[in-house]
C-alpha positions in Angstrom: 14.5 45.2 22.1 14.6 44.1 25.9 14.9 40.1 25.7 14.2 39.8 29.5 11.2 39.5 31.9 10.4 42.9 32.5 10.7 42.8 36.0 13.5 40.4 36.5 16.7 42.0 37.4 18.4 41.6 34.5 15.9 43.7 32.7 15.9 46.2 35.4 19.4 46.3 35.1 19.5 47.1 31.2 16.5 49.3 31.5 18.6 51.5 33.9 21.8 51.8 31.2 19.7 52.5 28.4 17.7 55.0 29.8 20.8 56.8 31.4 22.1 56.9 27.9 19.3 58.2 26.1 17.0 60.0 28.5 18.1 63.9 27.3 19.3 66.9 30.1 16.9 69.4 29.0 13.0 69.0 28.6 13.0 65.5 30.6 9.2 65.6 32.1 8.2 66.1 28.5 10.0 63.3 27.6 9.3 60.8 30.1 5.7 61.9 29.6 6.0 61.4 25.8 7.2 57.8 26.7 4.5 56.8 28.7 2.0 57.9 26.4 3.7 55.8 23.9 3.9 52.4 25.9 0.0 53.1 27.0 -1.7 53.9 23.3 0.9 52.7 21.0 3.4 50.0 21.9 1.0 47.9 23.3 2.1 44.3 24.6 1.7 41.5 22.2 -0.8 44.5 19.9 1.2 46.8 19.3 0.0 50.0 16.4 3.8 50.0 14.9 1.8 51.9 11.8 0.9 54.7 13.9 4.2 54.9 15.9 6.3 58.2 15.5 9.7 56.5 15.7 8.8 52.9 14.2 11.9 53.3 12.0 14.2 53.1 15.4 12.3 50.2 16.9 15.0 47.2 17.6 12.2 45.1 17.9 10.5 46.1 14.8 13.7 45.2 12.9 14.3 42.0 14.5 10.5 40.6 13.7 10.2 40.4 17.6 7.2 43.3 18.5 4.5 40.7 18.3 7.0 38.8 20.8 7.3 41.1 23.1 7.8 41.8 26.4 8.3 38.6 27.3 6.2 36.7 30.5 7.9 35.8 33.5 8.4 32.3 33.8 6.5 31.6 37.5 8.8 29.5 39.9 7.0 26.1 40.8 5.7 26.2 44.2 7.0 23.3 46.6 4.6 21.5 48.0 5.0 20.1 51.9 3.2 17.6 53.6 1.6 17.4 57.5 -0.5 15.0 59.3 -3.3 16.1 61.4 -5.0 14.8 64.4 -8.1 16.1 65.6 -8.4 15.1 69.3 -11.9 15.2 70.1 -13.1 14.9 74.1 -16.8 15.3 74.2 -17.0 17.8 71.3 -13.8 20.0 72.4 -10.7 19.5 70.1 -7.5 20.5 71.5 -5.0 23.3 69.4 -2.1 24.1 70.4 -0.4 27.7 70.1 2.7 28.6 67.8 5.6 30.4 69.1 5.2 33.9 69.2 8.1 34.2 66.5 8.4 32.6 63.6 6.1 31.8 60.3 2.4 32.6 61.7 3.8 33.3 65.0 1.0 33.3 67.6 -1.8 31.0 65.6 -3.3 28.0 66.4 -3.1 24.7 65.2 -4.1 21.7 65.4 -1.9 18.7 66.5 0.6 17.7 63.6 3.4 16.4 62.2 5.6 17.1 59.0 6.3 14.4 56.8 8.0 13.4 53.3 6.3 12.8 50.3 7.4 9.1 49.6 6.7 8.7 53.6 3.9 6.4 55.2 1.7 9.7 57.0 0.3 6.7 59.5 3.9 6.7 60.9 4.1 9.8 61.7 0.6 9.6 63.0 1.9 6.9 65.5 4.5 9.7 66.8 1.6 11.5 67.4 -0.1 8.9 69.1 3.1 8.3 71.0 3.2 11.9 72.2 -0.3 11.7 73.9 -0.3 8.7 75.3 -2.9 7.7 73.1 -4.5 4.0 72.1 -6.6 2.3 69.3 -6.5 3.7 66.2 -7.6 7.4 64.4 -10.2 7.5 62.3 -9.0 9.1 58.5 -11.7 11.6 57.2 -9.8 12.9 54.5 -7.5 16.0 53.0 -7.0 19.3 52.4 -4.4 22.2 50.5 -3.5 25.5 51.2 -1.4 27.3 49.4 1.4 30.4 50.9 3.0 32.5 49.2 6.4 30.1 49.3 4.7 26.6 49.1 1.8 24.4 49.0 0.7 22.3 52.4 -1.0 19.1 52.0 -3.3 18.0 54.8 -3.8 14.1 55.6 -6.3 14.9 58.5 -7.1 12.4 60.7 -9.9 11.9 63.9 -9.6 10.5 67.1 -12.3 10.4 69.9 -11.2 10.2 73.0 -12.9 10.0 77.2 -10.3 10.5 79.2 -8.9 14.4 79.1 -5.9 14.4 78.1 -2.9 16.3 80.5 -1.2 19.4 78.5 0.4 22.1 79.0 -1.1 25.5 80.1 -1.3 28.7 77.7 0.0 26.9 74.8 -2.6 24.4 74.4 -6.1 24.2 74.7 -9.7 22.7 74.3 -12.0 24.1 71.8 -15.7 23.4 70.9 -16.4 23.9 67.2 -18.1 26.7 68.2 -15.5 28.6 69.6 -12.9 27.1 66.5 -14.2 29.1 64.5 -13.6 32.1 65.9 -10.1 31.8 67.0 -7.2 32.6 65.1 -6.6 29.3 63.1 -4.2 29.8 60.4 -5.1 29.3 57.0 -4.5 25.7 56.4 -5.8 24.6 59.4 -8.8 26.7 58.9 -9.6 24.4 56.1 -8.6 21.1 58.1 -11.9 22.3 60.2 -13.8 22.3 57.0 -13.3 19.0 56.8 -13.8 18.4 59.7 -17.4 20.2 59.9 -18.3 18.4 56.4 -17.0 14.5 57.6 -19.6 14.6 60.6 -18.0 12.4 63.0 
């Protein structure tokens, strides 16, 4: 009567030791199939037909009350959740993205202009940082959120606009302007994909 999550590593563990010390020398494909056969028709999770089992009488699980128990579901970890600023630098409908590093978590993609903050932080001050890095004046324009979710942790988007008439100077390769156009056919990662969403549905 495994009382583990299947496929934690406990249970994996246990499942090893019992079925070195039961699983017999001779005949074993029979047996294994026999097994199978018997977990797929008959000891069904959470249904199982103990009436029509063959070997009810040895069930642990059967004489502990537990076979409408188990196997038990494995508890999912909470996801964290992380938190960026956007700024969507728009010079006469081109917005500029910048590259990721080659190496690294969605090495290579492009991005729009961020900056990570803390959930108990003020986004708008990181914003200013942003603003701070440009050279940039005035104020930016908030035109709303999005969330996209990896397969480690959940990104919150405060997304924010910003039209601009002077180009800005950047660096080659690494940076760039964009029409929409053109946005959406370049590798944006995921999250960011969805930042143009909004982007697309705010019309500014």
């Amino acid at each position: 009567a495994l009382q583990e999550p299947p496929r934690s590593a406990a249970a994996e563990k246990q499942l090893w030791q019992w079925s070195e010390q039961i699983t017999p020398v001779e005949n074993v494909h029979d047996y294994t199939q026999a097994i199978k056969d018997l977990g797929a028709m008959v000891c069904i999770p959470r249904k199982p037909l103990c009436d029509n089992c063959p070997i009810s009488e040895l069930c642990q699980a059967r004489k502990l009350g537990l076979e409408q128990q188990l196997p038990l579901k494995q508890v999912a970890k909470p996801i964290p959740t992380r938190h960026e600023v956007v700024l969507l630098i728009d010079h006469r409908g081109r917005y500029l993205v910048r590259r990721r590093l080659a190496e690294g978590f969605l090495g290579g993609m492009w991005e729009f202009p961020m900056l990570s903050f803390q959930e108990d932080e003020d986004p708008e001050s990181r914003l200013r940082l942003l603003f701070s890095d440009f050279g940039l004046r005035g104020n930016a324009e908030p035109i709303g959120s999005s969330q996209h979710v990896y397969s480690h942790f959940r990104l919150k988007s405060a997304i924010y606009y910003k039209k601009i008439e002077d180009l800005l100077r950047v660096s080659e390769g690494d940076d760039d302007w964009f029409s929409l156009d053109k946005l959406k056919k370049i590798a944006l990662h995921g999250a960011h994909k969805k930042v143009l969403v909004e982007l697309q549905k705010s019309g500014v």
